[in-house]
mmCIF file as gemmi writes it, N, C-alpha and C atoms, coordinates in Angstrom:
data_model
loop_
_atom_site.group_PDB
_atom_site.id
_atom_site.type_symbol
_atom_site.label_atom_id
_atom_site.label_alt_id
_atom_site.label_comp_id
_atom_site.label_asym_id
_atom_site.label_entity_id
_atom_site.label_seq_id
_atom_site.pdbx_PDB_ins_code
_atom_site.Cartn_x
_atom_site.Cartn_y
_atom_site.Cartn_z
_atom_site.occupancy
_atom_site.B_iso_or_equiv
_atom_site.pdbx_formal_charge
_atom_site.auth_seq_id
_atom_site.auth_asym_id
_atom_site.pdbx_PDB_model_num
ATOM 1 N N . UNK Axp A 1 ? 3.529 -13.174 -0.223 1 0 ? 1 A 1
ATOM 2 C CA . UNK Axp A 1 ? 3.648 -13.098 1.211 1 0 ? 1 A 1
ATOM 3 C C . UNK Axp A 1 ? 2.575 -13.999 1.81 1 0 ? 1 A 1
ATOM 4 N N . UNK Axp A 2 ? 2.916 -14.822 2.965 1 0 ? 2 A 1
ATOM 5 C CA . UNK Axp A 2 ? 2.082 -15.599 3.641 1 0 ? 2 A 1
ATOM 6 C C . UNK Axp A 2 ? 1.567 -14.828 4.331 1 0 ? 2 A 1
ATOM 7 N N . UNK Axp A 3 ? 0.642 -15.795 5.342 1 0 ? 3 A 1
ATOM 8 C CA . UNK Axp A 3 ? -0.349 -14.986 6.344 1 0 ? 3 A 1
ATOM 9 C C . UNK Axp A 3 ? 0.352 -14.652 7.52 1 0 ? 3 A 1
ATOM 10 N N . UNK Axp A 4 ? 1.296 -15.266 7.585 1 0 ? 4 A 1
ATOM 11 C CA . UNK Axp A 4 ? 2.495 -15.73 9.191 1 0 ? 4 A 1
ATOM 12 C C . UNK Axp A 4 ? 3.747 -14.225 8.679 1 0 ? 4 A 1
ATOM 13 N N . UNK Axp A 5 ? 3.479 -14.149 7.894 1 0 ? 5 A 1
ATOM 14 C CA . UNK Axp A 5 ? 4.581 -12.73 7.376 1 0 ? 5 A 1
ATOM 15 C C . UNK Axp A 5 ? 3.602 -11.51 7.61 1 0 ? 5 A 1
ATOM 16 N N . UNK Axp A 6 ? 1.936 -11.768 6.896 1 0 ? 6 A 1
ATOM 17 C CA . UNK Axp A 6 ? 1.124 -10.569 7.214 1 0 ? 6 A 1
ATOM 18 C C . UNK Axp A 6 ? 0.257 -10.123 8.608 1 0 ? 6 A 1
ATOM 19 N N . UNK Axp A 7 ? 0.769 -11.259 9.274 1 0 ? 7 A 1
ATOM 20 C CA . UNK Axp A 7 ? 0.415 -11.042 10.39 1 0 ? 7 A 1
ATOM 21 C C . UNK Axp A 7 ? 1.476 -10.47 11.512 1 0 ? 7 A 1
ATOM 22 N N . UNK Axp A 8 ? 2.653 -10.98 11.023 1 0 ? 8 A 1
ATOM 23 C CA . UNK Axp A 8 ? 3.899 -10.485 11.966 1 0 ? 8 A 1
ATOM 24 C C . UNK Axp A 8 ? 3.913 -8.73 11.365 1 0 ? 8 A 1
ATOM 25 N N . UNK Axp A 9 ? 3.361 -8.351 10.156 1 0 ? 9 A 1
ATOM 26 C CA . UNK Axp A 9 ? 3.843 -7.074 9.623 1 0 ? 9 A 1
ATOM 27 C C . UNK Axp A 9 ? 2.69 -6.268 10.535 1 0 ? 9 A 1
ATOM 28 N N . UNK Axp A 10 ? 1.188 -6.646 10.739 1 0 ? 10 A 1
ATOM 29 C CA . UNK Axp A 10 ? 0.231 -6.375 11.312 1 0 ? 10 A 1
ATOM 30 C C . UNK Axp A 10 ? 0.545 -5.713 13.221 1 0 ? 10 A 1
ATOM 31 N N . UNK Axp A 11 ? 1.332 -7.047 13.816 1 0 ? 11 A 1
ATOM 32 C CA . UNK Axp A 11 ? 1.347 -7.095 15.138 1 0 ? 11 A 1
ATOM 33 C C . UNK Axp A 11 ? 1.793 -5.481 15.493 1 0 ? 11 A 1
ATOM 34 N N . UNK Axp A 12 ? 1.339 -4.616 16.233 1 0 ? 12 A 1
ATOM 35 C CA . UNK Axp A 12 ? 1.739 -3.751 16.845 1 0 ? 12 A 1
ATOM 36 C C . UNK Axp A 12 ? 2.652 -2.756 16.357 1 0 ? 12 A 1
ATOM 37 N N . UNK Axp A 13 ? 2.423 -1.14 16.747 1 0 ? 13 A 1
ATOM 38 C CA . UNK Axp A 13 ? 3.036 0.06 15.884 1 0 ? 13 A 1
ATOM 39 C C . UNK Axp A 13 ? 2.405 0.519 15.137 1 0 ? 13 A 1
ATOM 40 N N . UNK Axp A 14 ? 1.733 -0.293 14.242 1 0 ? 14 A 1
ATOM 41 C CA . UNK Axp A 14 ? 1.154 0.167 12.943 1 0 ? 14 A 1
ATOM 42 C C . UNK Axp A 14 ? 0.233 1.528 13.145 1 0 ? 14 A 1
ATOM 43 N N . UNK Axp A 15 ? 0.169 2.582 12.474 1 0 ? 15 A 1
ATOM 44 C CA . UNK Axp A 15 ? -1.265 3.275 13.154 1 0 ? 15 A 1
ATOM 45 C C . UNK Axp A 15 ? -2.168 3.295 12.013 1 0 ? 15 A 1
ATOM 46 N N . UNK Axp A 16 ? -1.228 2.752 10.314 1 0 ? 16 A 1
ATOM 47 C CA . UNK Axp A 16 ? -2.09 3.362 9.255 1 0 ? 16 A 1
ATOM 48 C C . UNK Axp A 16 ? -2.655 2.073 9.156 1 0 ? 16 A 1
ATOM 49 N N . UNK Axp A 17 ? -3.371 1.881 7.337 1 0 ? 17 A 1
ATOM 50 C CA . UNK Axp A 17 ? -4.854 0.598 7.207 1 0 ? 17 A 1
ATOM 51 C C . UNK Axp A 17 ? -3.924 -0.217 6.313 1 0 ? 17 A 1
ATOM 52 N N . UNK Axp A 18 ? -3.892 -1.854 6.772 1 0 ? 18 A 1
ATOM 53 C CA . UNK Axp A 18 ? -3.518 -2.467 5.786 1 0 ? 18 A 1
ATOM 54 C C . UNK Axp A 18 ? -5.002 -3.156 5.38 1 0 ? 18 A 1
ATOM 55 N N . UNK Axp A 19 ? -4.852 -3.835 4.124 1 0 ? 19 A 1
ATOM 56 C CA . UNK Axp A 19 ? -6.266 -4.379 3.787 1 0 ? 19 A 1
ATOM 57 C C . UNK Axp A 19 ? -5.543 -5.306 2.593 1 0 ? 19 A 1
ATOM 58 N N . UNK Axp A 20 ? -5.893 -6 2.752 1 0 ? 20 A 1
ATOM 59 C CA . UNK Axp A 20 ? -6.096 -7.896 2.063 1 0 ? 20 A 1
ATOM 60 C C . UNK Axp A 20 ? -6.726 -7.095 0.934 1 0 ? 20 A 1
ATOM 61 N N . UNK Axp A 21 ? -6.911 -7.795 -0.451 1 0 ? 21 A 1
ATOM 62 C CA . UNK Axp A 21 ? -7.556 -8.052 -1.397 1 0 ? 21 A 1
ATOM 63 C C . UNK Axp A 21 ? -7.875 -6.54 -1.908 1 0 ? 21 A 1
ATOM 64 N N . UNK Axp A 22 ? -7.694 -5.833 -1.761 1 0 ? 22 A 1
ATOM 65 C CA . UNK Axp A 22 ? -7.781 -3.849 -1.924 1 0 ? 22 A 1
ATOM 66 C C . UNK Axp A 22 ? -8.118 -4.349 -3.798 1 0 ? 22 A 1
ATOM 67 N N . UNK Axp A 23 ? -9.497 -3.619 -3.675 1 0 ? 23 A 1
ATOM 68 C CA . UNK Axp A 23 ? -9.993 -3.192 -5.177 1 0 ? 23 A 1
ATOM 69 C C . UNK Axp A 23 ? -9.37 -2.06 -5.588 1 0 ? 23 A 1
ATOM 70 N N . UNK Axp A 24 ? -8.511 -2.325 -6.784 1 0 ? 24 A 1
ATOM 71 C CA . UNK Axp A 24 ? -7.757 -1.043 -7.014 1 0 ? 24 A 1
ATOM 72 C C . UNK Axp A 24 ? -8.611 -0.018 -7.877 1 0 ? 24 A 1
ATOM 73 N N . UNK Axp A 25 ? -9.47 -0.331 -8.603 1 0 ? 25 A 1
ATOM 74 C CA . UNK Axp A 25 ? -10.627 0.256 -8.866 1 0 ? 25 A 1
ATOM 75 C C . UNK Axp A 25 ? -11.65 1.772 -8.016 1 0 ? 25 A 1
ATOM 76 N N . UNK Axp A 26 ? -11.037 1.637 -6.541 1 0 ? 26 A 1
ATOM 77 C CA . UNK Axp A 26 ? -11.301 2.748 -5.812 1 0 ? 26 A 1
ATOM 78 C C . UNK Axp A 26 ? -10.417 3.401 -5.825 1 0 ? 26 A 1
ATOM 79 N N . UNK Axp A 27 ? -9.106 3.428 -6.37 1 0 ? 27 A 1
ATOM 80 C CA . UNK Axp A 27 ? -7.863 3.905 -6.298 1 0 ? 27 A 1
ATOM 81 C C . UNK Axp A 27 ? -7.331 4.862 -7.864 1 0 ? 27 A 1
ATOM 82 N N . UNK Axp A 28 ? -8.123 4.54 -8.562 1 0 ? 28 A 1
ATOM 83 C CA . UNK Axp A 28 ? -8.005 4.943 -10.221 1 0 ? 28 A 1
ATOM 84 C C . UNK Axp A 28 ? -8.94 5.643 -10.643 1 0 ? 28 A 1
ATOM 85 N N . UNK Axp A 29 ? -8.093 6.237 -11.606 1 0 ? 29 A 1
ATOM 86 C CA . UNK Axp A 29 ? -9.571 7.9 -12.379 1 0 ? 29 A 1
ATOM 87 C C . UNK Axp A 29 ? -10.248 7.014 -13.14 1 0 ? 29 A 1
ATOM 88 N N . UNK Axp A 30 ? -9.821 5.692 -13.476 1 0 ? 30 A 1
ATOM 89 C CA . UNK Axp A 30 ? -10.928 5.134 -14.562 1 0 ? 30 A 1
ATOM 90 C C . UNK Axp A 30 ? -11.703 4.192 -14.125 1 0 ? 30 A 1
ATOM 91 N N . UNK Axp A 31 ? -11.41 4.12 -12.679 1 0 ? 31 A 1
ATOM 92 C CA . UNK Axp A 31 ? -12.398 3.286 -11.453 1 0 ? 31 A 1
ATOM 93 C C . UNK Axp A 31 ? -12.55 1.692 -12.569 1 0 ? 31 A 1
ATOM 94 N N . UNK Axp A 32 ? -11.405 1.166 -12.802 1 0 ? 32 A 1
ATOM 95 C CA . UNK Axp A 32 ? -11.648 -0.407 -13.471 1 0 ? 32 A 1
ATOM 96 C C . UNK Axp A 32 ? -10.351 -0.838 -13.062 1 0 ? 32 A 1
ATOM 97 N N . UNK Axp A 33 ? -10.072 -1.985 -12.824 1 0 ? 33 A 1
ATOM 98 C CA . UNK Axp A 33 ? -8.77 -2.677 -12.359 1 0 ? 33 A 1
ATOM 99 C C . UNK Axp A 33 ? -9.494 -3.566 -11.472 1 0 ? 33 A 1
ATOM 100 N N . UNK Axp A 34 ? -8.402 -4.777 -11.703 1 0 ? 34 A 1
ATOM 101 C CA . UNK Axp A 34 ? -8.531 -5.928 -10.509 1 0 ? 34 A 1
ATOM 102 C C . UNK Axp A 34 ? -7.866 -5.089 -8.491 1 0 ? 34 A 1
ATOM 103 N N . UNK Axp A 35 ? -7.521 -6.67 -8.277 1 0 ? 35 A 1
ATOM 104 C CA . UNK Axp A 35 ? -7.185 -6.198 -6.655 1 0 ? 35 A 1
ATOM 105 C C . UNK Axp A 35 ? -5.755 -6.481 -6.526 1 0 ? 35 A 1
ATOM 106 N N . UNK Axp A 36 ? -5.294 -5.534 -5.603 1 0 ? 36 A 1
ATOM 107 C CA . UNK Axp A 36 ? -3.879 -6.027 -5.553 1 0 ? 36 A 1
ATOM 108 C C . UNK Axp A 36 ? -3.605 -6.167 -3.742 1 0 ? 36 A 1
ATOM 109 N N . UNK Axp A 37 ? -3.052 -7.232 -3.761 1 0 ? 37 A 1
ATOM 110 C CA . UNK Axp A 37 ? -2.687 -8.474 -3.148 1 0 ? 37 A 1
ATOM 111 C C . UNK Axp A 37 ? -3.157 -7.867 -1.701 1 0 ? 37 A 1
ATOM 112 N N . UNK Axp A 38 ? -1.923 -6.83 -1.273 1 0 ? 38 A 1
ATOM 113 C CA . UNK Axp A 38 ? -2.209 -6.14 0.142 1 0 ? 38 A 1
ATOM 114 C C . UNK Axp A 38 ? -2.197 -4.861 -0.477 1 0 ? 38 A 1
ATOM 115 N N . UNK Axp A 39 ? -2.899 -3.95 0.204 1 0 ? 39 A 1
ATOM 116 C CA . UNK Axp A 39 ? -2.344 -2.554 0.458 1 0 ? 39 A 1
ATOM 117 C C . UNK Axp A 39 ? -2.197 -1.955 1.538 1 0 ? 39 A 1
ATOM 118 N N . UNK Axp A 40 ? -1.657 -0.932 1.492 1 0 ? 40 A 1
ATOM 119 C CA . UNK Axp A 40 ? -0.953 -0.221 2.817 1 0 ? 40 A 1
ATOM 120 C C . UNK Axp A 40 ? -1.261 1.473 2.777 1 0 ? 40 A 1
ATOM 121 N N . UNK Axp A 41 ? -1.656 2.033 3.707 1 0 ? 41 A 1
ATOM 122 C CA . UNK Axp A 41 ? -2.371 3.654 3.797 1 0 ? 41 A 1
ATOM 123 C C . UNK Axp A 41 ? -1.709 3.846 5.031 1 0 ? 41 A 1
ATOM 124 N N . UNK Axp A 42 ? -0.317 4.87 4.707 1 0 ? 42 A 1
ATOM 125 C CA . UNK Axp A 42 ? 0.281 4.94 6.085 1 0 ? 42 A 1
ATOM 126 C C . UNK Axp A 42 ? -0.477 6.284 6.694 1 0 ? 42 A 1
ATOM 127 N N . UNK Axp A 43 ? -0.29 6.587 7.966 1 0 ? 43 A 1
ATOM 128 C CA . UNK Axp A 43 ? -0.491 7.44 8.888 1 0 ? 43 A 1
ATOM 129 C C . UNK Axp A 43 ? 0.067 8.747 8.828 1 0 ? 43 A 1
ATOM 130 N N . UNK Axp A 44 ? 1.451 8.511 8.61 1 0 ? 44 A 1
ATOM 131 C CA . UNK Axp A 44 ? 2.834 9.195 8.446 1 0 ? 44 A 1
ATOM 132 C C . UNK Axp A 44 ? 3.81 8.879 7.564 1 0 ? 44 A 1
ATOM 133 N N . UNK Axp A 45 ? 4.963 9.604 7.781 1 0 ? 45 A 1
ATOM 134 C CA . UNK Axp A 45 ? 6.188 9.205 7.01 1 0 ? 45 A 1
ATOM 135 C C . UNK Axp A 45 ? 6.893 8.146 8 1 0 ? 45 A 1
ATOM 136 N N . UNK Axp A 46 ? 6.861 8.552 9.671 1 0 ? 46 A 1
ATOM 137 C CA . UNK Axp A 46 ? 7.034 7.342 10.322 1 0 ? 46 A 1
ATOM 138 C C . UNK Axp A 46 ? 6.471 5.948 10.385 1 0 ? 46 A 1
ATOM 139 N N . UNK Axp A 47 ? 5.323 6.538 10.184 1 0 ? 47 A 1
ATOM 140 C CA . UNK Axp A 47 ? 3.881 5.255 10.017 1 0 ? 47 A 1
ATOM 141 C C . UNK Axp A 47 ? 5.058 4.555 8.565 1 0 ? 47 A 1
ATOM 142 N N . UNK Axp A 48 ? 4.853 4.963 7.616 1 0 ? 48 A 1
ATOM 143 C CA . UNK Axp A 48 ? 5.376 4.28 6.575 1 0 ? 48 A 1
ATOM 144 C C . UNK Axp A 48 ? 6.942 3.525 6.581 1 0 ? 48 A 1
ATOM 145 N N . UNK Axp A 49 ? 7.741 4.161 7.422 1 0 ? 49 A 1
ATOM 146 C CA . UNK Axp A 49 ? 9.221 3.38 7.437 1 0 ? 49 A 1
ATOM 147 C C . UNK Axp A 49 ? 8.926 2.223 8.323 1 0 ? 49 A 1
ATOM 148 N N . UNK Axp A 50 ? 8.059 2.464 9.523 1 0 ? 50 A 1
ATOM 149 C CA . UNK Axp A 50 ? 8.115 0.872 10.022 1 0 ? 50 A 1
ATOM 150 C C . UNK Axp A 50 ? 7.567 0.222 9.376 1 0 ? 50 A 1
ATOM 151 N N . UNK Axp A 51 ? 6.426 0.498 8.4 1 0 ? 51 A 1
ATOM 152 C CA . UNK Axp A 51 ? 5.683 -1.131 7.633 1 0 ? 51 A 1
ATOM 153 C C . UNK Axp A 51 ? 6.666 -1.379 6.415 1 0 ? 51 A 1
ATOM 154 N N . UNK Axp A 52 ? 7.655 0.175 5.938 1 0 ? 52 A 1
ATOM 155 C CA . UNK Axp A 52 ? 8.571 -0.952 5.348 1 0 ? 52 A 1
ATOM 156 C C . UNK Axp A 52 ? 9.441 -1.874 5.488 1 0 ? 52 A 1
ATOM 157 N N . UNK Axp A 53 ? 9.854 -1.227 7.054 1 0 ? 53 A 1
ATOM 158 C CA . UNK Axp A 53 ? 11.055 -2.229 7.591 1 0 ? 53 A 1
ATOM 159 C C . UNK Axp A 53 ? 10.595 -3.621 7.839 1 0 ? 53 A 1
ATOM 160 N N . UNK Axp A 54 ? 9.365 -3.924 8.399 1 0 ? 54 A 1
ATOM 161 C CA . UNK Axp A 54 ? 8.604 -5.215 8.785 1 0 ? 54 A 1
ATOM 162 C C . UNK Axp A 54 ? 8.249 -6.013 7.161 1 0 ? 54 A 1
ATOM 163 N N . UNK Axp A 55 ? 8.141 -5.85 5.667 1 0 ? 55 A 1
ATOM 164 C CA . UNK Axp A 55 ? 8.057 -6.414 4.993 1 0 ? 55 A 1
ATOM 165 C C . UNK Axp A 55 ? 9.123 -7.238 4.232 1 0 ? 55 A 1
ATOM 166 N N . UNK Axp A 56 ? 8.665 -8.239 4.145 1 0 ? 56 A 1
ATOM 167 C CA . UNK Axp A 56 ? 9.984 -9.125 3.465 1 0 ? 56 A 1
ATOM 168 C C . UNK Axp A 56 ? 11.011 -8.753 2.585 1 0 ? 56 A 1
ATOM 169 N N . UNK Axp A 57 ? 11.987 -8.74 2.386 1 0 ? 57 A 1
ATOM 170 C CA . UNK Axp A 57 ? 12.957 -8.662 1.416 1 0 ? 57 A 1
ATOM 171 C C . UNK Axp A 57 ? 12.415 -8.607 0.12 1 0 ? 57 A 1
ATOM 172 N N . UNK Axp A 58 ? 12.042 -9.767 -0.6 1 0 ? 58 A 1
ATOM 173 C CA . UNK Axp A 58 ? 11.426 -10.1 -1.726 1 0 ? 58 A 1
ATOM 174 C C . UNK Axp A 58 ? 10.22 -9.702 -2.048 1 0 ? 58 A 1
ATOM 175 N N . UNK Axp A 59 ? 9.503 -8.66 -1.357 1 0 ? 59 A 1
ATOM 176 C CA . UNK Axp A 59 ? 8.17 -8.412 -1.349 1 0 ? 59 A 1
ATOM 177 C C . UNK Axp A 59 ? 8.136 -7.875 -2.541 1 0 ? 59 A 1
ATOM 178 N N . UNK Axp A 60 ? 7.524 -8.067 -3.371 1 0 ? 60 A 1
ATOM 179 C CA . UNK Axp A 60 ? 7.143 -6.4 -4.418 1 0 ? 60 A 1
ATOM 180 C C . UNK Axp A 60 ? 6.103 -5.321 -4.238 1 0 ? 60 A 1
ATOM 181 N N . UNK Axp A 61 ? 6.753 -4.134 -4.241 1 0 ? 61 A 1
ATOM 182 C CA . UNK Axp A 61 ? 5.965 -3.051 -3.38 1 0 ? 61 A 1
ATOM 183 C C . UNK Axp A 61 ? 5.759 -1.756 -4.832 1 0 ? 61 A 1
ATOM 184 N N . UNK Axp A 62 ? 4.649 -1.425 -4.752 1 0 ? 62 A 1
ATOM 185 C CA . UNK Axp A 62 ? 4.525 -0.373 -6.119 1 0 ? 62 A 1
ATOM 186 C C . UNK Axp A 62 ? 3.9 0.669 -4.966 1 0 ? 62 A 1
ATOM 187 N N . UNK Axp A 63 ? 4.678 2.235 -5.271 1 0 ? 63 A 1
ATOM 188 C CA . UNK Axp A 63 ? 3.593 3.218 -4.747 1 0 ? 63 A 1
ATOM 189 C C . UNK Axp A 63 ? 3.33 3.968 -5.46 1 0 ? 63 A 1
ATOM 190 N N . UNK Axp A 64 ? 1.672 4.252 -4.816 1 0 ? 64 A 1
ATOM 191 C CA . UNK Axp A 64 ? 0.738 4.899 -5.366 1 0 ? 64 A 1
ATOM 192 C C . UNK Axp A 64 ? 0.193 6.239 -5.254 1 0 ? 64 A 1
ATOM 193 N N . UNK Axp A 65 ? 0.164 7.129 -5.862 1 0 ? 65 A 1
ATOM 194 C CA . UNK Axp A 65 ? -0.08 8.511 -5.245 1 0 ? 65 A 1
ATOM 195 C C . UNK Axp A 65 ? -1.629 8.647 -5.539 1 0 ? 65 A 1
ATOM 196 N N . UNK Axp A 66 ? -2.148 9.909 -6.072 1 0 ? 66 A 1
ATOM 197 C CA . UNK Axp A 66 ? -3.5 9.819 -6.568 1 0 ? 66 A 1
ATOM 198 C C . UNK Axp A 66 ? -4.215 8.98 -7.094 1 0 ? 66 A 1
ATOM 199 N N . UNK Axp A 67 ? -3.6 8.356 -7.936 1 0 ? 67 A 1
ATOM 200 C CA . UNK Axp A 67 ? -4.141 7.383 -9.137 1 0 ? 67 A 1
ATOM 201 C C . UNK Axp A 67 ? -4.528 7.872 -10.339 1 0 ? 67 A 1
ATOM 202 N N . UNK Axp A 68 ? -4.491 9.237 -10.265 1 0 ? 68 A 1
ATOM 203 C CA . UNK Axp A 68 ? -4.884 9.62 -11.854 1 0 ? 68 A 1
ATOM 204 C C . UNK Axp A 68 ? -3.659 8.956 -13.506 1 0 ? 68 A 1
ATOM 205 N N . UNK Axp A 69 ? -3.264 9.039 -12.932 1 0 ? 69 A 1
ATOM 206 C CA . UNK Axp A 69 ? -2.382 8.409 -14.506 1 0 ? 69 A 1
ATOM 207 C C . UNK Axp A 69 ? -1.701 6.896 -14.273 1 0 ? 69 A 1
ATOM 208 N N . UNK Axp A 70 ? -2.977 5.817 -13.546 1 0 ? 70 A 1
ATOM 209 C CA . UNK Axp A 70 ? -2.844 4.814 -13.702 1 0 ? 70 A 1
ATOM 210 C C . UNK Axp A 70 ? -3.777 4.084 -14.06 1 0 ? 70 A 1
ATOM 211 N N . UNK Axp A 71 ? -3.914 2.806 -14.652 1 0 ? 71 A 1
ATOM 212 C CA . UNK Axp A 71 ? -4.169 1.728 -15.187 1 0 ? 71 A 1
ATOM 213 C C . UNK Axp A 71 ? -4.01 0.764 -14.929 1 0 ? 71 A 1
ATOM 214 N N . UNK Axp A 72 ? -5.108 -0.39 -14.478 1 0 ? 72 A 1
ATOM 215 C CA . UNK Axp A 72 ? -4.209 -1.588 -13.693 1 0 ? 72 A 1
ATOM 216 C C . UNK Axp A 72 ? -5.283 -2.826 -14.589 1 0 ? 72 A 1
ATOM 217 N N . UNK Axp A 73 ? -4.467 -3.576 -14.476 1 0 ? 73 A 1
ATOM 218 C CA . UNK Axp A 73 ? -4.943 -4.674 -15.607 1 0 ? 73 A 1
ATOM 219 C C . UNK Axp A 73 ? -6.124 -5.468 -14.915 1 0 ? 73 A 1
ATOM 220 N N . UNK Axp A 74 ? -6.67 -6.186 -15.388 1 0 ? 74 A 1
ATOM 221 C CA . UNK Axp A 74 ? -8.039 -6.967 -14.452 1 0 ? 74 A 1
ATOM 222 C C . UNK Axp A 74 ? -7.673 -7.716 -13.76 1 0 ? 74 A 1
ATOM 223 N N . UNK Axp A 75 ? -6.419 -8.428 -14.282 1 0 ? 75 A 1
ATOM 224 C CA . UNK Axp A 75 ? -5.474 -9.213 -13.306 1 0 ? 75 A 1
ATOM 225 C C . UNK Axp A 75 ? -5.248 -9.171 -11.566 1 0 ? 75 A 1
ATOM 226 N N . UNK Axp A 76 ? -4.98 -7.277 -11.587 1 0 ? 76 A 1
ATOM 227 C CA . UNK Axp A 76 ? -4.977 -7.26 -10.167 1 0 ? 76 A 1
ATOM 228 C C . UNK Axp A 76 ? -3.077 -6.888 -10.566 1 0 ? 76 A 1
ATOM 229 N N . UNK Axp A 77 ? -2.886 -6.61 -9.241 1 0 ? 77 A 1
ATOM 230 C CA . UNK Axp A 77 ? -1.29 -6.505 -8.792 1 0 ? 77 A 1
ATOM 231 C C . UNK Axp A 77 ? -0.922 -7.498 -7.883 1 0 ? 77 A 1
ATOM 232 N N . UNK Axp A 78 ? 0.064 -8.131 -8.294 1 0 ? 78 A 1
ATOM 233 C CA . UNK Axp A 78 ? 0.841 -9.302 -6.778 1 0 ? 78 A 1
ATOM 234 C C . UNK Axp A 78 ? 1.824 -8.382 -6.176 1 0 ? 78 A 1
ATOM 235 N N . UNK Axp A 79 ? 1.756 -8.467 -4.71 1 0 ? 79 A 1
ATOM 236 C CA . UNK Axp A 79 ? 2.393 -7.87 -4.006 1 0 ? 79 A 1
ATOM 237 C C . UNK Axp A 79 ? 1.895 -6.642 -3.266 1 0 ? 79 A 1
ATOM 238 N N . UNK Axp A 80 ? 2.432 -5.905 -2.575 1 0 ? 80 A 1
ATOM 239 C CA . UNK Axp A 80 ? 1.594 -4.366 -1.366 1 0 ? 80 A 1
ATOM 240 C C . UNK Axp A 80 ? 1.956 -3.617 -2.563 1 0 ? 80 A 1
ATOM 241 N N . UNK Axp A 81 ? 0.641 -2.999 -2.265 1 0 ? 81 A 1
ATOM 242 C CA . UNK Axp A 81 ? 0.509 -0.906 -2.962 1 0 ? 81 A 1
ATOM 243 C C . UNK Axp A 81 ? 0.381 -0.313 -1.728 1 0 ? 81 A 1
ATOM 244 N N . UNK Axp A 82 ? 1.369 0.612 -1.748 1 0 ? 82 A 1
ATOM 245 C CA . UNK Axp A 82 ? 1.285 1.618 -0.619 1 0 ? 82 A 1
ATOM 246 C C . UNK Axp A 82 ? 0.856 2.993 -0.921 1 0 ? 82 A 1
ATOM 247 N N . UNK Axp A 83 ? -0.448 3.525 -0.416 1 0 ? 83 A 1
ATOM 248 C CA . UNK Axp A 83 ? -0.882 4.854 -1.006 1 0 ? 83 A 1
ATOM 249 C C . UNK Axp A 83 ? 0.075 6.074 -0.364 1 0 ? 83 A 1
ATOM 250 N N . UNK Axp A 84 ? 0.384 6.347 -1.091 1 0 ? 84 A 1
ATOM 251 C CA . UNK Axp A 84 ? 1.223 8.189 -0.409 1 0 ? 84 A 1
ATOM 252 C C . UNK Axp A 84 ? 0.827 8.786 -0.115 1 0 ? 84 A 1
ATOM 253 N N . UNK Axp A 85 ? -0.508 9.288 -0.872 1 0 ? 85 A 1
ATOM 254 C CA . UNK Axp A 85 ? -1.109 10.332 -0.792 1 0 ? 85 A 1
ATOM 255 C C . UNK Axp A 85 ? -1.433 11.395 0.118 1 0 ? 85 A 1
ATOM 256 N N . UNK Axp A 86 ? -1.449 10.369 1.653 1 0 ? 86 A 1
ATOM 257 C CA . UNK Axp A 86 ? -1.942 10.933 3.018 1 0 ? 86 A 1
ATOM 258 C C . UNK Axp A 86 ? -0.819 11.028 4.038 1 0 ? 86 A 1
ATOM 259 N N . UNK Axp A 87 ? 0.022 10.372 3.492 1 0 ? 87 A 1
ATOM 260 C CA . UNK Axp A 87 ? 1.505 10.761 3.82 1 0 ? 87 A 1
ATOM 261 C C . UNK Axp A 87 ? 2.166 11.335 3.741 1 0 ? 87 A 1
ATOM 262 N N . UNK Axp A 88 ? 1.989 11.685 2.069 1 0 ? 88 A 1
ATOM 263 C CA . UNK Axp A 88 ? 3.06 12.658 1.667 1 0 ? 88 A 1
ATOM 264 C C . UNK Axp A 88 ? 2.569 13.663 2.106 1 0 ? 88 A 1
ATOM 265 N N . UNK Axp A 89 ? 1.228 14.008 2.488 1 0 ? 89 A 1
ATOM 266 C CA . UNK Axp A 89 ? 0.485 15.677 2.598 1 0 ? 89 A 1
ATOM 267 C C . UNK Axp A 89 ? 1.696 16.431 3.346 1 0 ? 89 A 1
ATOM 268 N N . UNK Axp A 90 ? 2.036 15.843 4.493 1 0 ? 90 A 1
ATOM 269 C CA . UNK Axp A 90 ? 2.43 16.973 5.463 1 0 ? 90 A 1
ATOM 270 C C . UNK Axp A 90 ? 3.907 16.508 5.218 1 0 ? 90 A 1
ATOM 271 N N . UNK Axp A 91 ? 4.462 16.595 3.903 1 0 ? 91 A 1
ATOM 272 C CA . UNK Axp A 91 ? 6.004 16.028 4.13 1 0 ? 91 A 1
ATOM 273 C C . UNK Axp A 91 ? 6.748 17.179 3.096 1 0 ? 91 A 1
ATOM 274 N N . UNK Axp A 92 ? 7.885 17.75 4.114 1 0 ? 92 A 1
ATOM 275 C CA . UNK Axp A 92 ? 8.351 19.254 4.064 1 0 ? 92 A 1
ATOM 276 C C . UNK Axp A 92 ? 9.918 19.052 3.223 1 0 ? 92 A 1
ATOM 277 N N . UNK Axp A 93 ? 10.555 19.653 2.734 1 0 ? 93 A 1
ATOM 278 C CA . UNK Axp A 93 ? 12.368 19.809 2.509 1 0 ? 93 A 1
ATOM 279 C C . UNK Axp A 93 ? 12.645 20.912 3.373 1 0 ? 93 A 1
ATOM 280 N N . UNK Axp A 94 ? 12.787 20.713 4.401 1 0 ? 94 A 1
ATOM 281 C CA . UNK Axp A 94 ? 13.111 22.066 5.206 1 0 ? 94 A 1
ATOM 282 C C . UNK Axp A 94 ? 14.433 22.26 5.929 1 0 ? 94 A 1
């Protein structure tokens, strides 16, 4: 994704954190891993459908819940990680 795509995904609505270059290393029980590309920390479950609708087609998107039973190579990840975690809290089958 360019900057002209991460900036149009940026412009307005958003309420949760996107962040450039995200050390995934704060994100993992074994606190080691490179960075992956963008990440995304929605607000909501609404927060989260508009930043998916605003990302490209071709994007590659991995989500992330806790991080305990992951592993990420030193490499880093290409493409958005979107954390759940704070999203999913308040999300019901009712």
């Amino acid at each position: 994704m360019d900057m002209a795509e991460l900036d149009n995904i940026e412009a307005g609505g958003l309420r949760g954190r996107l962040t450039r270059d995200e050390p995934m290393r704060r994100h993992v029980s074994w606190r080691a891993g490179g960075q992956a590309d963008q990440a995304y920390t929605p607000a909501d479950l609404d927060d989260l459908r508009v930043f998916l609708q605003r990302l490209p087609p071709d994007e590659p998107v991995l989500f992330v819940g806790l991080g305990s039973n992951l592993l990420v190579r030193d490499g880093g990840l290409r493409g958005t990680v979107v954390f759940t975690h704070n999203a999913l809290k308040r999300f019901s089958l009712e």
